[in-house]
Structures are given as structure tokens and as C-alpha cells.
C-alpha positions as CSV (number, residue, x, y, z in Angstrom):
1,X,82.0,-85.9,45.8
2,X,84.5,-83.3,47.2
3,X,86.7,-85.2,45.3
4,X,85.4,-85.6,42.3
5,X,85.0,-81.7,42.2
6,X,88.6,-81.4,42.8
7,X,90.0,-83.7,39.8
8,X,87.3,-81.4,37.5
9,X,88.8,-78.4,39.0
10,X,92.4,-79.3,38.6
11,X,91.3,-80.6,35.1
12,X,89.6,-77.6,33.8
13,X,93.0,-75.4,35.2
14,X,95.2,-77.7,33.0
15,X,93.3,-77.0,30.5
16,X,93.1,-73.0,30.5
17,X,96.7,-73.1,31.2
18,X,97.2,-75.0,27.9
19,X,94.6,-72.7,25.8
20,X,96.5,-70.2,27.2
21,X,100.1,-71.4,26.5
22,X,99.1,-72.2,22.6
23,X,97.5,-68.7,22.5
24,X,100.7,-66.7,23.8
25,X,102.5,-68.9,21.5
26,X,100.3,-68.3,18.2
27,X,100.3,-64.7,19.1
28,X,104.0,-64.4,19.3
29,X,104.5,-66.4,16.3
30,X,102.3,-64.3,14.2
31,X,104.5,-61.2,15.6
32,X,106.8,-62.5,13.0
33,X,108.1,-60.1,10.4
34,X,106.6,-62.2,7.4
35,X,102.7,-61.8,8.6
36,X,103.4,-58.2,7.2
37,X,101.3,-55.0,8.3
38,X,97.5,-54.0,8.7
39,X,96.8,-51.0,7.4
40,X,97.6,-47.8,9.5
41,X,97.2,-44.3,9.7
42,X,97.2,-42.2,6.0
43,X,96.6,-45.8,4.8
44,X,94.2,-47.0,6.8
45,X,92.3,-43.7,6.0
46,X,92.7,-44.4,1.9
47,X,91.7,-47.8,2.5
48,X,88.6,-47.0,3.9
49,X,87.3,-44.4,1.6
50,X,87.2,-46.9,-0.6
51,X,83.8,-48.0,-2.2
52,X,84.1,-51.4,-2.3
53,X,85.1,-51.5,1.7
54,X,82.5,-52.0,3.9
55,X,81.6,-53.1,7.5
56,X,85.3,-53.1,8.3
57,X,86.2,-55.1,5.1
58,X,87.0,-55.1,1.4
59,X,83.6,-56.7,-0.2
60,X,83.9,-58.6,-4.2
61,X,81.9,-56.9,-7.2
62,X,78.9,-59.6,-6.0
63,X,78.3,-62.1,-3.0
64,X,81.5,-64.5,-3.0
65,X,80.5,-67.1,-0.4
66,X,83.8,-69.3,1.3
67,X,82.0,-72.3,0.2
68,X,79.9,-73.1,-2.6
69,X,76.3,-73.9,-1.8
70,X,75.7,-77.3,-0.4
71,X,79.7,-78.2,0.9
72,X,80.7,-77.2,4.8
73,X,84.1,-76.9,6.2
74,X,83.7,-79.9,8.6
75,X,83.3,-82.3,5.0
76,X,86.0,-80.5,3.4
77,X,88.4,-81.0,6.4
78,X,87.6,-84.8,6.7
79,X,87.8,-84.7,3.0
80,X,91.6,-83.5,3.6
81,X,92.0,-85.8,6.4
82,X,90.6,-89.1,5.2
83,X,90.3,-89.6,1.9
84,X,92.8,-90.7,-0.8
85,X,93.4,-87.9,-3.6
86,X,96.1,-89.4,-6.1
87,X,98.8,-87.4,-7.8
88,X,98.5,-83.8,-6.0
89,X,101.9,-83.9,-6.4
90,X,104.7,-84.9,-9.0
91,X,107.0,-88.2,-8.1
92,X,109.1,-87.5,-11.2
93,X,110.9,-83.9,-11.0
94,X,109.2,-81.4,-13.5
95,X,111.4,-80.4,-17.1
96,X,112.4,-77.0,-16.9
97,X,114.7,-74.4,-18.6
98,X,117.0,-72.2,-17.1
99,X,116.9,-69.0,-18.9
100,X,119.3,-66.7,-18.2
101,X,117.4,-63.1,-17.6
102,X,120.5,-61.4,-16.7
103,X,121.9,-62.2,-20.5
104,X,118.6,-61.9,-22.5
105,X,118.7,-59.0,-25.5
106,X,117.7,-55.8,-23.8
107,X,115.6,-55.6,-26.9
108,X,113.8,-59.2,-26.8
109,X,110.0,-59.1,-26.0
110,X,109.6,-61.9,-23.5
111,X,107.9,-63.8,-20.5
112,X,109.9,-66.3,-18.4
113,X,107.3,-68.2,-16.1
114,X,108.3,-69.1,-12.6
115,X,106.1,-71.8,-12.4
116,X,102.5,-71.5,-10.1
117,X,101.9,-67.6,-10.9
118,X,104.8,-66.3,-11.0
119,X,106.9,-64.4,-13.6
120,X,109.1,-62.0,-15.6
121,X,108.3,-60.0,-18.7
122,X,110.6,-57.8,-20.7
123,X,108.5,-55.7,-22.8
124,X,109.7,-52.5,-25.3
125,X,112.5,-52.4,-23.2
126,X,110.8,-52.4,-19.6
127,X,111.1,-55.2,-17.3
128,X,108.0,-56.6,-14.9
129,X,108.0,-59.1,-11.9
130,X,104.7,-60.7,-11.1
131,X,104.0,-62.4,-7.6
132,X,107.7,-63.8,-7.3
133,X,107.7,-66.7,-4.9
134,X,111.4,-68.1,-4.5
135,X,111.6,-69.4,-0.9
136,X,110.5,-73.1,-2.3
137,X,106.9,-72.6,0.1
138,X,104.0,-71.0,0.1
139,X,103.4,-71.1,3.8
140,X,104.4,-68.9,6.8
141,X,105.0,-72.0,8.4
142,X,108.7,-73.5,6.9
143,X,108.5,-76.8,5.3
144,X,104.4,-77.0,5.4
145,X,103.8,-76.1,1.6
146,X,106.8,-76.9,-0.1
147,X,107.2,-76.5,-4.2
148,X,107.3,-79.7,-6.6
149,X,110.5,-81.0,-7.5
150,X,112.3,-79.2,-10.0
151,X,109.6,-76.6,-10.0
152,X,112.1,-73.8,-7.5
153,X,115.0,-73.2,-9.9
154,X,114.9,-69.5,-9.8
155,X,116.0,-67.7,-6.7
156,X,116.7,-63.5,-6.1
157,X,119.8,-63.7,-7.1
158,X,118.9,-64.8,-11.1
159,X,116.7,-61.6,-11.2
160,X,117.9,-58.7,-13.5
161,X,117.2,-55.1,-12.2
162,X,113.2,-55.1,-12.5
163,X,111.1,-51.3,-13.4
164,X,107.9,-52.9,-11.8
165,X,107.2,-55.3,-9.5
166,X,103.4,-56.2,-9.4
167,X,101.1,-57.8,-6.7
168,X,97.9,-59.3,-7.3
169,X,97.1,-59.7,-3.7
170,X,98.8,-60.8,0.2
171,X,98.2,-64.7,-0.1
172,X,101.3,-66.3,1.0
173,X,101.9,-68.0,-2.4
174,X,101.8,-64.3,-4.3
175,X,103.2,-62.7,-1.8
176,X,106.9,-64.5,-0.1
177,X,108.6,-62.6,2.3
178,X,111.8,-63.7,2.0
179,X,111.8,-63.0,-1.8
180,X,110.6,-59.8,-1.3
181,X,113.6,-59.0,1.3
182,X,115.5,-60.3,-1.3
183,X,114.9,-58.8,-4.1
184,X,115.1,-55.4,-1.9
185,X,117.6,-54.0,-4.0
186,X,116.5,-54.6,-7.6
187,X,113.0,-53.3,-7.3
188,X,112.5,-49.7,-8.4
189,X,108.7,-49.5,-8.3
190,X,106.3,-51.3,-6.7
191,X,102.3,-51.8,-7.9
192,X,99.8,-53.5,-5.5
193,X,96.3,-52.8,-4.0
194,X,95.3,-50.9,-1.5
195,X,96.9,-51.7,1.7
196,X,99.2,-54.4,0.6
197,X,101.7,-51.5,0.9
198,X,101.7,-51.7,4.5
199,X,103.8,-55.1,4.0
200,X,106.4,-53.7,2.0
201,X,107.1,-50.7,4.4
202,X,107.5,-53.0,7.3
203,X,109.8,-54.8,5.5
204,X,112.2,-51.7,4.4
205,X,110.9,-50.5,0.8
206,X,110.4,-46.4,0.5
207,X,107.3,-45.8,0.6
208,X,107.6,-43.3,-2.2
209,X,108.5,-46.4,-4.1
210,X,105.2,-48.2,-3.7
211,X,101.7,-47.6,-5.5
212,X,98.8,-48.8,-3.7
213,X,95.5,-48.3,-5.8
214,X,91.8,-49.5,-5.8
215,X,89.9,-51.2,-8.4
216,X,89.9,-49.6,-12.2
217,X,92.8,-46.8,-11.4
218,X,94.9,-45.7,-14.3
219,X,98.4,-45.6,-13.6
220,X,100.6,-43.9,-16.5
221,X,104.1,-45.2,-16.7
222,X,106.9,-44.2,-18.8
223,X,106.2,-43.2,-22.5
224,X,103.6,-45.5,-24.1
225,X,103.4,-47.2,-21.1
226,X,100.4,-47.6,-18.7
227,X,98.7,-50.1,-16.2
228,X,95.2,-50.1,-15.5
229,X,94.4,-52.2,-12.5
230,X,90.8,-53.9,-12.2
231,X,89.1,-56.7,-10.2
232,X,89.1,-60.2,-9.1
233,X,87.0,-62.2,-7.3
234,X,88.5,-63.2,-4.4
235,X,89.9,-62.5,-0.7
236,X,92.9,-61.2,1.3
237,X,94.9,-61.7,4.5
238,X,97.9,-63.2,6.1
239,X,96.4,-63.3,9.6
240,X,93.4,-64.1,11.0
241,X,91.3,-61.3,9.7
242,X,90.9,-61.1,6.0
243,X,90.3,-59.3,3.7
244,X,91.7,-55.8,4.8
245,X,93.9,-55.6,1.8
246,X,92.3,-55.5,-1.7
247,X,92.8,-57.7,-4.6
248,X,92.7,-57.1,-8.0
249,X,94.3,-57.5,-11.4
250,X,96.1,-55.9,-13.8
251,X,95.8,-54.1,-17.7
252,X,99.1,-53.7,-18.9
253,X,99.6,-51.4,-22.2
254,X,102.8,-51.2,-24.5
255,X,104.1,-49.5,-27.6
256,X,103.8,-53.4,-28.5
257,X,100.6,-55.3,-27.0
258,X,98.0,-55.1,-24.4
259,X,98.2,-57.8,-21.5
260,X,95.8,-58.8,-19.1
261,X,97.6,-60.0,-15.7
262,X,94.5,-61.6,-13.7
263,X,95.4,-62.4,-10.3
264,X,93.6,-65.5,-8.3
265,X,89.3,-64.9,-9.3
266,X,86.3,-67.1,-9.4
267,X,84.3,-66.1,-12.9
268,X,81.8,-63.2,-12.2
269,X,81.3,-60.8,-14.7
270,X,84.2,-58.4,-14.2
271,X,85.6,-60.2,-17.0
272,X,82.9,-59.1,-19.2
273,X,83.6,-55.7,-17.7
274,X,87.5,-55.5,-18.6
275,X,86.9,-57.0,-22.1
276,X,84.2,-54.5,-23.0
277,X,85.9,-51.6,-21.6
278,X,90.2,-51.9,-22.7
279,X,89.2,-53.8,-25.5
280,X,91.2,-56.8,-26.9
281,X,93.7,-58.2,-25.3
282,X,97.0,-60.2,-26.7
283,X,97.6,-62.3,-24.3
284,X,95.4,-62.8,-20.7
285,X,97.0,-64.9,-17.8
286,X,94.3,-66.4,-16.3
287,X,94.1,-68.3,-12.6
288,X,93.5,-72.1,-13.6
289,X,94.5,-74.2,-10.6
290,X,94.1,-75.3,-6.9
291,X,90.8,-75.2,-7.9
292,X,87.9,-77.0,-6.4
293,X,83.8,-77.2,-6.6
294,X,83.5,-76.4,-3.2
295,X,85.8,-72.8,-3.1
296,X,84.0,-72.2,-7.1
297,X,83.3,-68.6,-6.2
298,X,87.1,-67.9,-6.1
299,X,89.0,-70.0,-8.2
300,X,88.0,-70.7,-11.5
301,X,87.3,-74.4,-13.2
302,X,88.7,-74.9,-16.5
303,X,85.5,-74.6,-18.0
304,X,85.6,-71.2,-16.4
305,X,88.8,-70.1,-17.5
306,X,87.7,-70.8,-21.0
307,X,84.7,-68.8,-20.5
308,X,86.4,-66.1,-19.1
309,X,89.3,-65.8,-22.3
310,X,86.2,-65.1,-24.3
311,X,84.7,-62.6,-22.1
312,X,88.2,-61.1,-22.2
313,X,88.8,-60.8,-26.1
314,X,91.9,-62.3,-25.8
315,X,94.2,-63.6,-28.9
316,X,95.8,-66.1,-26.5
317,X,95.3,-67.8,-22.8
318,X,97.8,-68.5,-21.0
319,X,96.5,-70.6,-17.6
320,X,98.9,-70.3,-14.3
321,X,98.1,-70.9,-10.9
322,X,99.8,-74.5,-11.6
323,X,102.6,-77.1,-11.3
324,X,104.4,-75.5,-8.4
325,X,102.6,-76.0,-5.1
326,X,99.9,-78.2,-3.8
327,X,96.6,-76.4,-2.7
328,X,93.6,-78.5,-3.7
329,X,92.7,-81.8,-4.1
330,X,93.4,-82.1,-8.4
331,X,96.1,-84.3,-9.7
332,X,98.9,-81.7,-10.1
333,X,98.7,-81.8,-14.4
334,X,94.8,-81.9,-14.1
335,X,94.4,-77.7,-14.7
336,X,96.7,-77.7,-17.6
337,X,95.1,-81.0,-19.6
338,X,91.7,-79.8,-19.0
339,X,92.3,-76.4,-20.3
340,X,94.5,-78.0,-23.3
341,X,91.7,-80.1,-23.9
342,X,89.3,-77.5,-23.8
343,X,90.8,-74.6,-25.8
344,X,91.8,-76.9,-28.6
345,X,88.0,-77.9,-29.0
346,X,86.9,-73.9,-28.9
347,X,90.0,-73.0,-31.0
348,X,91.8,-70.8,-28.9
349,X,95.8,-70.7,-28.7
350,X,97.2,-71.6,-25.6
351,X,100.5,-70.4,-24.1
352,X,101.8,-73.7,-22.1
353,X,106.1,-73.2,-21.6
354,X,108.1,-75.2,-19.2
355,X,109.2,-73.1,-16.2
356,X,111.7,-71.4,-17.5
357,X,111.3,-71.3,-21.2
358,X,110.9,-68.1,-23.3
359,X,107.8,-67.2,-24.9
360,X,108.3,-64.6,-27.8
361,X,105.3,-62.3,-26.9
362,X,105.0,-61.0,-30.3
363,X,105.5,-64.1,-31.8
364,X,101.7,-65.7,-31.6
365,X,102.9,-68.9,-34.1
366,X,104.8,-69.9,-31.1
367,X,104.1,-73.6,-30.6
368,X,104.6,-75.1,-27.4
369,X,104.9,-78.6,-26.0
370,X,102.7,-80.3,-23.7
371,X,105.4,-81.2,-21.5
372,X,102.9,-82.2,-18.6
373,X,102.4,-85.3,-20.1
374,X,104.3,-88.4,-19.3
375,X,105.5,-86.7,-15.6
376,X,104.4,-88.7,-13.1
């Protein structure tokens, strides 16, 4: 018996010591520079006056649940583990262009997509970076989330001086340290929610260089410019607590057109919302990938995005949140034949480049290839 006590004794101390071991680990890993900030001090304080903050957390427009009704996290884990989901990512390597922003006509009205969703617009002579993820993963963990072949050919270097760099939210595939660090020197302004800030400080931007701002804020630009920013519905967080930074999207207004630059949502009826209130909009980028019916509530089906371009008042859709990294369980080309399929049969034009290639954003006869197909 006295035996038998020891061995569980000895046991159970092997065991603390190991919790413990992987504990200090995980906390000193997660001391790392590219886990970013919480919110501190003057913005801590602005982050809590917020109305949509509450009981220590940013809340969505309605109830947004982890997991839709009827799934649990113990069948989508052995989902992951055991079963067989073909073609999440691209054997063959993905057709791109290489556009060279450094040598476009300072006068050109473009967008250059990145691939998932990120990219560049130049725009009555003002230039914009969305979300740019260059390190090739979407992970603070090297090598665990790695881009689809021929999917990373921009890097830091093969940005142009940008006016505004904008941040839909702190999810590791919006929001890459190292291209951030990288791209230290080329950013003038920085846009992002409230909070999100913190990031950039701890990483060496001026913080009279960053705009944080809460859900419908006006932000007036240079002349004839402006950026409204407005909700999504979905989460925040690079560490173990979420949601202390808030998401959101984004109205841009030009001399030229109006975009809408939605960050990662579920449909709710902020759509609605926007549409009603800023009117139509030329051309709305819409999250339409890494989707899945059991996370519904914040990122959108296909039939969703559809529904939501409508809602919107858009003139064209064009669907990102694709053919980059692998986050759900779709084959990697499913978002962007779905949503082909679908906005041909309600008539609305769809925006589909390569990564890479131009799109004339006042040019809306533009026709583009469905280049998906035929990539295995």
C-alpha cells in the first residue's frame, strides 16, 4: 500500500513539474514581440468608453456564438483530426502577375490583390494598403500556416511609399508582424480599431501616426477624401483573451468612387445598415472564404456574400478571404466557384484577378478570367 502511494505520489509530481514546464514555456513564448500589446493606459481608457465594450470585452451588433447551433468543438477537432477533406490546398502552383507598384502611372486608378485579403489601391492619386500579410504564414508559430504555392510573391520591399495603411482587425492573417516591421518606413498613416494601436506602438510606429476609432467614425482625409469606418461581425485577439481590440470595416470615399473594404463578418444586418446609410457603393470587398457551417456567425457562405452585395448597393463584388492560406475545411477554389456560380445567376459583376493583376477601378467592363479553374 505504502507503496503504491508512493509511485502515485511521484507520478502526480512528474506531472505538475511538466504542466508547469509547458506553462513557463507558453508564457515565455507568448512574451514574443509579435503577440503585440493589450491595451493600456489613455487607451485602455478609450477602449472602454466604448458602447459596444462590455463585461471586459468588445460585444458584435447581435449575439455571435463561436459555434453555430447544434456543432461542439470536441466534433470539429476530431473533424480536423480524422477525417479526409480533399484539396484544402493547391498541388499545382497558383498563376499570378507581378505588377510592378513601384512603376505604375501615379495617375492610374488601381487595385493589386495580394492574394487571401490582402491588397494595394492607388486611387486619385492616394495610395492604400489593406491587411498586408508578406511573411508566407499566418501563424505566430513559423511554418504552421504556410501560403499556397505561388500565392507569396510580394514581399516589403515591392511596396511603393503608401498614405494609409488600413486594419480590419489583430488576427494573425490581417495582421503579420514581420511585414508590419517591414514596411516601418513606407507607412505614413495608420487606420485601425480601437486598440489594435497598442500593436503598432510596441513595434516602433509614432503613435501620432496611428488612428484608432470605434464603429461608424468619420475620418476626413486629404481633399475629397474620407473613410468612414463601420462593423463586422466577428472577434479579436492574438493571445488567449479575445476580443479586447475591435473589429470593423471600412467606407472609403474618392473624388472618383465609393468603396466598401469589409473586413472578416458573418451576415447580420450591419450590411443593411451601411448600404442604407453611405449609399451605393462601386465596388464592396467582401469576406468569402475559410468559411464553414459550424463558425456561420463569423464568416460568411457564399450564399451569404451574395446576399450581403445586395444589402450593400454595390455595382460590383469582389470576394477575398481566398487562395492564399488554408483555414477551413473547403477545397481551396470552392469560395471563388461558388460565388462565380452564384453572382452570374443573380447578375451581378464579379471582380476575380489573379494575384497580382490590375484591376482598372473605373473601368467596370473589365472582364476577368476564371483562372481557378483547371489548378489542381
Amino acid at each position: 500500500m505504502k507503496r503504491t502511494i508512493k509511485i502515485i505520489k511521484k507520478t502526480m509530481t512528474i506531472f505538475i513539474i511538466i504542466v508547469a514546464l509547458v506553462s513557463a514555456a507558453v508564457y515565455l513564448y507568448m512574451q514574443k514581440a509579435e503577440f503585440g500589446q493589450v491595451p493600456s493606459g489613455v487607451r485602455l481608457d478609450a477602449v472602454t468608453k466604448s458602447t459596444h465594450y462590455k463585461e471586459g470585452a468588445f460585444q458584435n451588433v447581435h449575439y455571435t456564438p463561436t459555434l453555430t447551433e447544434g456543432y461542439s468543438m470536441f466534433g470539429v477537432m476530431s473533424d480536423q483530426l480524422f477525417k479526409n477533406f480533399p484539396r484544402r490546398r493547391p498541388v499545382d502552383s497558383l498563376p499570378s502577375v507581378k505588377t510592378d507598384l513601384h512603376a505604375l502611372d501615379p495617375d492610374s486608378n488601381v487595385l493589386v490583390w495580394f492574394g487571401h485579403s490582402s491588397y494595394f489601391i492607388q486611387l486619385d492619386g492616394k495610395r492604400f494598403l489593406i491587411d498586408p500579410v508578406f511573411s508566407g504564414n499566418a501563424s505566430p508559430i513559423p511554418g504552421t500556416n504556410t501560403a499556397f504555392k505561388g500565392a507569396d510573391i510580394y514581399k516589403p520591399e515591392d511596396m511603393p511609399a503608401i498614405d494609409y495603411l488600413l486594419i480590419t482587425h489583430d488576427h494573425y492573417d490581417h495582421l503579420d508582424y514581420e511585414t508590419i516591421l517591414a514596411l516601418k518606413g513606407k507607412i505614413d498613416t495608420v487606420i485601425c480599431g480601437l486598440g489594435v494601436g497598442g500593436h503598432f506602438e510596441k513595434w516602433g510606429y509614432d503613435v501620432d501616426h496611428i488612428i484608432e476609432k470605434d464603429w461608424y467614425e468619420h475620418i476626413p482625409l486629404a481633399s475629397g477624401f474620407s473613410l468612414d469606418t463601420a462593423p463586422t461581425r466577428h472577434f479579436s485577439g492574438r493571445g488567449f483573451k479575445r476580443n479586447n481590440t475591435l473589429w470593423l470595416s471600412f467606407i472609403l470615399k474618392t473624388p472618383s468612387l465609393t468603396l466598401y473594404l469589409g473586413g472578416d463578418s458573418g451576415y447580420d444586418t450591419h450590411f443593411k445598415e451601411i448600404g442604407d446609410k453611405f449609399g451605393q457603393i462601386d465596388l464592396a470587398l467582401l469576406d468569402n472564404g475559410q468559411y464553414n457551417k459550424a463558425w456561420q456567425a463569423i464568416h460568411m457562405l457564399p450564399e451569404e456574400v451574395i446576399k450581403a452585395s445586395g444589402d450593400l448597393h454595390t455595382k460590383r463584388l469582389f470576394p477575398v478571404h481566398s487562395s492564399k492560406f488554408m483555414l477551413a475545411q473547403h477545397p481551396w477554389d470552392e469560395p471563388l466557384s461558388r460565388t462565380s456560380k452564384l453572382a452570374a445567376e443573380k447578375g451581378i459583376p464579379l471582380v476575380t484577378p489573379m494575384i497580382g493583376e490590375v484591376v482598372r477601378l473605373t473601368d467596370p467592363d473589365q472582364v476577368f478570367k476564371k483562372w481557378w479553374e483547371g489548378v489542381e
